[in-house]
C-alpha positions as CSV (number, residue, x, y, z in Angstrom):
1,X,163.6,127.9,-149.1
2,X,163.0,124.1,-150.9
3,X,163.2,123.7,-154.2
4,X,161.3,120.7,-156.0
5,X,161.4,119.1,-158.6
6,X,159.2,116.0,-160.6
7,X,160.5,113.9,-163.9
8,X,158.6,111.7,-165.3
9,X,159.6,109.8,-168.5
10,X,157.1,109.5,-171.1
11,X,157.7,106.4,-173.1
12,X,155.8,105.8,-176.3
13,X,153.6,103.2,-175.2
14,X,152.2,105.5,-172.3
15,X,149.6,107.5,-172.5
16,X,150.7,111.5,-171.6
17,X,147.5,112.1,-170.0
18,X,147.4,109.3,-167.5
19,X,151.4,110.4,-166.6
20,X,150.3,113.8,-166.3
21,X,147.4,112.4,-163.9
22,X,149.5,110.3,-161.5
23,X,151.9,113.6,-161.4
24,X,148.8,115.2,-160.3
25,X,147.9,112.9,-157.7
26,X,151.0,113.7,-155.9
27,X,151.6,117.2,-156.3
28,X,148.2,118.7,-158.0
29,X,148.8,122.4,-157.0
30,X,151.8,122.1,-159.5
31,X,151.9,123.5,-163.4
32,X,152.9,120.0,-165.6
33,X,155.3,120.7,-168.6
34,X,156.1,118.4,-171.1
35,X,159.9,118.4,-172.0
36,X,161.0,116.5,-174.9
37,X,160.4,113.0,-173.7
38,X,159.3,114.1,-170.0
39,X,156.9,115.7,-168.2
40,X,158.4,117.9,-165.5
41,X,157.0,119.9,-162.9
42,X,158.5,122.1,-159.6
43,X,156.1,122.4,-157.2
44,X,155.8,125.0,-155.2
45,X,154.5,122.8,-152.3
46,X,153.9,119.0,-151.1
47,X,151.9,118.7,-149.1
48,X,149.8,116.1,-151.1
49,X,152.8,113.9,-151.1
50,X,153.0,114.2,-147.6
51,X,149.5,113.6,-146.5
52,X,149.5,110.3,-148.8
53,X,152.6,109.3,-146.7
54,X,151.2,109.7,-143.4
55,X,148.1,107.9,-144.5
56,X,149.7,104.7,-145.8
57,X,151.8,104.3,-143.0
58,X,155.0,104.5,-145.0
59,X,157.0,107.4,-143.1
60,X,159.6,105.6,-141.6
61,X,160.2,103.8,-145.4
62,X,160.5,107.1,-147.1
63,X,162.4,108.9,-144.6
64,X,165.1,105.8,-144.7
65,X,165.4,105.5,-148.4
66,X,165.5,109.2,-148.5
67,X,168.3,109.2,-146.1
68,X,170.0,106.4,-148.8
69,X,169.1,109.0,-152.0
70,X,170.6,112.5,-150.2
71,X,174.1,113.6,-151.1
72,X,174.8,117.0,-148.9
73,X,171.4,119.1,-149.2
74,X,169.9,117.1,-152.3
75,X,168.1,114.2,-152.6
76,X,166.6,112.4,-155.1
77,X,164.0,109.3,-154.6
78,X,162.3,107.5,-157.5
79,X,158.5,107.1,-157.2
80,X,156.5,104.1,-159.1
81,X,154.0,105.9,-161.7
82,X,151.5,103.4,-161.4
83,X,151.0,103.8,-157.7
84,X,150.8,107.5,-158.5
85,X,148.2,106.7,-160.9
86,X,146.1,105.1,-158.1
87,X,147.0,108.2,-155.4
88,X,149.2,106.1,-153.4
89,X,153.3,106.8,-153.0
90,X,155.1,103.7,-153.8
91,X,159.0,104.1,-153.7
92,X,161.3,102.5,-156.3
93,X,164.9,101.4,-155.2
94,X,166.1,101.0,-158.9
95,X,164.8,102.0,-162.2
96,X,161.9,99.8,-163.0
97,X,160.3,98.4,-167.0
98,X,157.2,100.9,-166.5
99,X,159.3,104.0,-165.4
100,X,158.8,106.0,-162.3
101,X,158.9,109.5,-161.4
102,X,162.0,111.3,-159.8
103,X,161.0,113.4,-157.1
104,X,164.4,115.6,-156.1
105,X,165.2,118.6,-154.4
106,X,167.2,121.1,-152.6
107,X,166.5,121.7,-148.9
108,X,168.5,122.5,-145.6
109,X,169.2,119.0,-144.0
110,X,166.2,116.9,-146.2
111,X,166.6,113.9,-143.5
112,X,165.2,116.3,-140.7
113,X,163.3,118.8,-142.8
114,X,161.3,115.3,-143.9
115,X,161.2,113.9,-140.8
116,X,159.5,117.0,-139.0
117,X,157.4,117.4,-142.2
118,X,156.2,113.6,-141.4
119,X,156.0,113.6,-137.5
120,X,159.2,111.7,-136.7
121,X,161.7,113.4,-135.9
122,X,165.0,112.1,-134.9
123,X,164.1,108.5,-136.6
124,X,166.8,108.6,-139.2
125,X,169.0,111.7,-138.2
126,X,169.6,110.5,-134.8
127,X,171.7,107.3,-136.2
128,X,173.3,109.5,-138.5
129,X,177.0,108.7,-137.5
130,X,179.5,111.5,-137.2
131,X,177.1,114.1,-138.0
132,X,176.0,117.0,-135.3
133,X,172.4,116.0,-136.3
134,X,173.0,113.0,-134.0
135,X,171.6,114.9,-131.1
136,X,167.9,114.9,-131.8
137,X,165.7,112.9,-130.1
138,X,162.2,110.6,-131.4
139,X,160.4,113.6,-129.6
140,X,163.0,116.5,-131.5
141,X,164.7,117.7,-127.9
C-alpha cells in the first residue's frame, strides 16, 4: 500500500493559511498539521495531484524528474507553492527563495506505479537500463 507524504515550510513572511490552501489544492481530502515550522500532511489518496497532471499536459515531465528523485521504492519531488496556490503542479528541480512543498513517498516501483497512474506506461521504465522493468512497453505489454 503507498504511503504519502507533504512538507511544506512555513517561513515568517508567509501567510499559514494561504500554504495550507495551496496544500489543499493538491491533495484536499488530506488532514493539514502544522509541525514546528511546517505544515505536513499524509494523504491517504492523490488523485487531485493526478488529475491536475493529466490536465496540464505535464505527465511525461513529472514521471522523468520522478524517475531522477526515486532511490529504491522512495521518491521524493519538490513542488513550487505558488503554483499550488493557483491549483496547477509546477515541479521544482532545486530548492527555490519562496519554498516549495516536498511531496515523498513509499510505493512498489513509483516509476511504474506513476506511470500507470498517469496513462503512460513504459515512458520512463522502459529505458530504465539494467533493470527487469525494461520489458514494458508504451502500451504496458
Amino acid at each position: 500500500m503507498p504511503i504519502f507524504s507533504v512538507r511544506a515550510e512555513l517561513y515568517p513572511t508567509e501567510d499559514t493559511a494561504s500554504v495550507r490552501r495551496a496544500v489543499a489544492n493538491l491533495f484536499p481530502d488530506s488532514t493539514v498539521t502544522e509541525e514546528g515550522a511546517f505544515l505536513v500532511c499524509h494523504p491517504a489518496e492523490i488523485t487531485q495531484l493526478i488529475t491536475l497532471i493529466t490536465g496540464q499536459k505535464t505527465r511525461y515531465a513529472f514521471v522523468e524528474e520522478l524517475s531522477r528523485k526515486t532511490e529504491g521504492n522512495g521518491f521524493r519531488i519538490l513542488l513550487n507553492k505558488q503554483a499550488a496556490l493557483a491549483g496547477r503542479v509546477n515541479i521544482v528541480d532545486e530548492p527555490k527563495p519562496l519554498g516549495s512543498m516536498e511531496f515523498s513517498g513509499v510505493v512498489d516501483n513509483p516509476v511504474i506505479y506513476f506511470e500507470k497512474l498517469l496513462d503512460i506506461t513504459g515512458y520512463v521504465s522502459s529505458r530504465q537500463e539494467g533493470d527487469s522493468l525494461g520489458r514494458y512497453t508504451q502500451d504496458g505489454e
